[in-house]
Structure formats: C-alpha cells, structure tokens
N, C-alpha and C positions, 0 to 999 in steps of 0.2 A: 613467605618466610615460615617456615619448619618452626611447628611449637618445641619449646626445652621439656627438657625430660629426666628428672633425675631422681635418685632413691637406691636404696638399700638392692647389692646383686644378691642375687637369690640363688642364682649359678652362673656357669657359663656352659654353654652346650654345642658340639657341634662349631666351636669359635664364636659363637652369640651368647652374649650377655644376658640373661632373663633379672629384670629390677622391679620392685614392689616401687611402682613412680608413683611419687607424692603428687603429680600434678593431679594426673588423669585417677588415680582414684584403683587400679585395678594392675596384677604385673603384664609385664609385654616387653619385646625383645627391644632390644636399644645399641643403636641406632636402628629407627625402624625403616625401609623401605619406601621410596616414594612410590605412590601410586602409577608413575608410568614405570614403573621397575616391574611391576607386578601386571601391567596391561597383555601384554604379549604372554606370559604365563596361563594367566586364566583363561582368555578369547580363545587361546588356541590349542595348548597343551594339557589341562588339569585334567578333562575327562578322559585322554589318551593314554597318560602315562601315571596318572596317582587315583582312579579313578574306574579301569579300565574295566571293571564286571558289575557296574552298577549297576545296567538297566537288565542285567542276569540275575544279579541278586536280589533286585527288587520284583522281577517276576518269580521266586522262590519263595519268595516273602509276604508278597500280594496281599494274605489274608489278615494274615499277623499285622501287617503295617499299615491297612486300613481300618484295627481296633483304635491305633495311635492318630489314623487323620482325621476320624471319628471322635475321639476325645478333643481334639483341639475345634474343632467345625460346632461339636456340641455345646462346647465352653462360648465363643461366640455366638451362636443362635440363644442361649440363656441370657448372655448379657440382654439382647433384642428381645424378648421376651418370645422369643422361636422363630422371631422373620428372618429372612436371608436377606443381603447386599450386594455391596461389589466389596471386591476383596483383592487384593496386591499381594504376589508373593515375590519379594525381592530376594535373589537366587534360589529361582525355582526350578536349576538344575532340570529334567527330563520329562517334567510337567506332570507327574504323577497326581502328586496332591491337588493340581489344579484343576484336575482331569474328574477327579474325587467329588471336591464343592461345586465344579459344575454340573453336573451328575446329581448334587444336593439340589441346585437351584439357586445359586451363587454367582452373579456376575463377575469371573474373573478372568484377571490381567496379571504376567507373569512377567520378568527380569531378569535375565538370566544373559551373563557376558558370553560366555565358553557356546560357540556356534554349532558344536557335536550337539549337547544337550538340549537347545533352546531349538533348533531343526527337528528332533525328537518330541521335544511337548509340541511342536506343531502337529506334527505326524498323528497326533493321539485330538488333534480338534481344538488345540485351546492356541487362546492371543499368547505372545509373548515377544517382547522386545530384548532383539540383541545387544545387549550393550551394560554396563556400570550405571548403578545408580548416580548421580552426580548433583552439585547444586546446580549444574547448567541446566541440566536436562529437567532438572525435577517439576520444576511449572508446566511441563506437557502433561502429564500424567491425571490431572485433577486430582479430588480426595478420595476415600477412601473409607466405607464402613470399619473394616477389616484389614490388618495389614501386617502378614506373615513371614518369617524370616528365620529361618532352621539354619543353624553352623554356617552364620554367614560373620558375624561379628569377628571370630577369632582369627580371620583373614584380611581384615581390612585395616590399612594404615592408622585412619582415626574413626573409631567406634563414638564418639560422641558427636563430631560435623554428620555420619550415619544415621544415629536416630533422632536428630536435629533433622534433619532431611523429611524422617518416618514422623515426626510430629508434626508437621506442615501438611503432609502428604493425607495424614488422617482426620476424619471430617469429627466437630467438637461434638463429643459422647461414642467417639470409636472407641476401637480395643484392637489392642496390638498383643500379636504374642514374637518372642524373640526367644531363641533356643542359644547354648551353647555349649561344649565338654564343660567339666566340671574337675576341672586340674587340681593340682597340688592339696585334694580331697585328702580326710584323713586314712582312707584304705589305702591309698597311693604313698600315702608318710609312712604308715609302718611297713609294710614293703619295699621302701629305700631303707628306711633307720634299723630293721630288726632283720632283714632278708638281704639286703646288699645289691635290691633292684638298681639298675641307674633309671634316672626320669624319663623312660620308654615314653610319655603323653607329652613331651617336648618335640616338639618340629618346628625348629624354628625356620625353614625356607616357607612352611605354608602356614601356621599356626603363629602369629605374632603376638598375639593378644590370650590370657589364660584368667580367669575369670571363674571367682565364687559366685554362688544363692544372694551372699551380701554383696558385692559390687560389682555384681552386674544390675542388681536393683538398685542400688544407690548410685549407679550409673543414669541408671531411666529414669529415675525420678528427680536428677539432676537438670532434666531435658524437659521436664514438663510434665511426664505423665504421672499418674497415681495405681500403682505398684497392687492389682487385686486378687493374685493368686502366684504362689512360687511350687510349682512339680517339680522333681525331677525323674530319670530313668531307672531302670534296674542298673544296681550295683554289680557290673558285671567285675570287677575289682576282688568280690568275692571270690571266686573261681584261683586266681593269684594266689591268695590266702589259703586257700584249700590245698594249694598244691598243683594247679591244673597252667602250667605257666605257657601260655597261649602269644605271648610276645613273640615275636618273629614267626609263629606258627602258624600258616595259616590254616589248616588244616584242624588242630587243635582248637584254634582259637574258635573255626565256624563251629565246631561240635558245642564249645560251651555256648555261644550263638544260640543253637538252637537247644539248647536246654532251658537259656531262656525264652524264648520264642515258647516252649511249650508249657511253662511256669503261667505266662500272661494270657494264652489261649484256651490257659483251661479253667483261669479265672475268668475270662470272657464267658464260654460256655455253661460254667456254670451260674451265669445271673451275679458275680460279685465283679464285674468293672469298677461299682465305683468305689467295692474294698481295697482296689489294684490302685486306685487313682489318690484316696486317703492315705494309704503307706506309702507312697513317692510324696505325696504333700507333706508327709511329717518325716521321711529320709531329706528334702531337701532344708528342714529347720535343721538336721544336724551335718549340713555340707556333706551330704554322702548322695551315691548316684552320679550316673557314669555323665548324662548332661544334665542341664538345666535349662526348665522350662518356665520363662516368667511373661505373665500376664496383666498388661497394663493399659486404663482407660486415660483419653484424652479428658481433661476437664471443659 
C-alpha cells in the first residue's frame, strides 16, 4: 500500500504536480511513480539517453573532481581519526569515486542499477553490485564504516524506506554523507519572480523528489542519524543572474562549468581548500548552492 501524500502544489510542470507534502517533510511530484515504473528506466536506459557524456566529462574533469572526492574521503578519515574502512557507495554510477578511496586504502563496495555504468566501475578494478538498493537485498551487503550516496535521493520513490535502509547498513559510530540539487534555492526564486525563468531544475520524469540544507537534514535525522556537517556546492545560479543564461545551452552552460572549475582549482592550488570548503558551509546556512552536501554519524 502506497503511503498518502498531500500538501500545498507548489506547481504543476510538465502535467506533474510538484507539492510541499506535509507527510514526508520535503516537496516531490505527486502522484509519485512506483518503483517497478522506474526499474527498466534506470537498469537499462539512464546512462544512454540522460546521461550519455558522463564518463567524457568526468575524464575532462578528472583533476577538478578529485579536489571534491578528496573532500568527502577527508571528512570521513577525520571522523576515524585518519583510519580508513569499508565504504558503500549506493549509485556509484561509473565507479569513479570508488576507484578514488580505493586508491586511498578504503575497502569499497558499489551499487549501481544501470548495467552501462556498474560494467564500467568494474572495468576500472572495483566490486560493484548490479542492481537497486532494496529492503530485500539489503541484509547481503553487511555494515558499513562509510556510506556514500551523491544525487541519488531525488530519484527514488521513498527517500526515507532509502536512508532507513543506509542506517541499518552503517555500522554504530559510521558517517554517512548523502548529496542532492538544492532546488527552489533563493537564486532560483528570483529568476522565476524578477526574470520570468520557468522552473528549468524541475524534471519531473527523473527528479521526483526536490529538497533544502533543511529537509533534507530533517529528513536524516528523522531516521536516526545525528546531522554533523551541512556543504553545499558552487552557486552556479549566479552565472543566471549575471546574465550568462546557460539553460538549454549546452555549450554555454560548460563555459560557465568550467569557470567554475577554475574558481575551485585555483583555490586548491593555492593552499585555501578549506577556505572553499567554509564558504559552501556558510552558503548552505543560507539555502544557496547548486546541491547539497550533508554529513551524518550513526549514534
């Protein structure tokens, strides 16, 4: 039986509803999709047709995007006082990042439904299980020092049976980090209210679920865990604002890409990381930043 779902529409997009649901705590498209609706989508078609220059653009990006799996790897080894584990990354997409922490010295295990992808992180030396996280399956797997999960939430029917799952799955004193867009952000509001954008960050065939810094933490902390750091990413929203209107563009849009790419690279280089990592910690107290990155320990 399909939980009830009701609250204030926020819009309708596309013929979908998007509602601020009073149940679940966060908005998301309504009536949502059952999970076999979305089986055959992911397995088979996401990296081919919504997807299709990933593992081009993350070879482009290589350097730049291992400042970012460096941040998250480092935030984990601090919680441990600098040891490494085993680490689960559920939709670990092309294996990159797991390719990363093992590389670090990380015992890791990947998840990943879409068979293009998970054939890929093999290709590159690491485990990964083809398939949906599930409550069925989830007792194979054991615990979990570590247990990672980048823009997986805003895809999945029920984000809280999800990290109900990730709390079982993570052994008592883990850390989990869980990523996601950071929608209906206030950059995003005045460019619909003052510029006459429509809600370009609405997808609702693959994006169900749209989620603040606040409830997506008061999601997690819903589930058990204890909530010890909230990032988010560069405000790429600014560029919008500036004038630089990269929607549909794709062209456009990688230029402003790698403008910031080279913003964050060169605060790398020059020894201020973790002045890059302090101004997304205090951009995500004021819901700004393109996703959001929350960090949270099992008790």
């Amino acid at each position: 039986m399909q939980q009830k779902h009701s609250g204030k529409l926020v819009e309708n997009v596309k013929g979908f509803d998007i509602i601020e649901c009073e149940q679940c705590g966060f908005r998301h498209v309504n009536p949502l999709p059952t999970e076999e609706e979305l089986k055959d989508t992911y397995a088979h078609d996401y990296y081919k047709t919504e997807k299709p220059l990933s593992i081009t653009r993350h070879n482009e990006d290589k350097d730049w995007l291992e400042i970012q799996y460096t941040d998250r790897y480092e935030t984990f080894e601090e919680h441990f006082d600098g040891k490494r584990g085993a680490i689960l990354d559920v939709g670990s997409g092309p294996g990159f990042f797991l390719k990363f922490g093992k590389e670090r010295g990380w015992n890791v295990l990947g998840i990943e439904p879409s068979m293009q992808a998970a054939a890929h992180a093999r290709s590159l030396g690491v485990d990964v299980v083809g398939d949906f996280l599930t409550p069925e399956n989830a007792g194979e797997f054991g615990q979990f020092d570590a247990i990672h999960a980048s823009l997986v939430l805003e895809h999945i029917p029920n984000p809280r049976e999800f990290i109900d799952i990730i709390f079982c799955l993570t052994k008592p004193g883990g850390i989990i980090c869980l990523t996601a867009p950071n929608d209906y952000n206030p950059f995003q509001k005045a460019l619909k209210d003052a510029d006459n954008y429509a809600p370009w960050w609405v997808e609702p065939t693959h994006h169900l679920n749209y989620f603040t810094p606040d409830s997506l933490s008061n999601l997690i902390e819903r589930c058990g865990f204890d909530v010890v750091l909230k990032e988010s990413t560069f405000p790429i929203d600014l560029f919008l604002l500036m004038g630089d209107n990269y929607v549909g563009d794709d062209t456009l849009g990688r230029t402003c890409h790698k403008k910031r790419v080279r913003f964050e690279q060169t605060l790398h280089k020059s020894g201020q990381n973790a002045l890059k990592r302090e101004l997304y910690q205090a951009l995500a107290k004021l819901n700004l930043g393109r996703e959001i990155c929350v960090y949270a320990k099992r008790p």
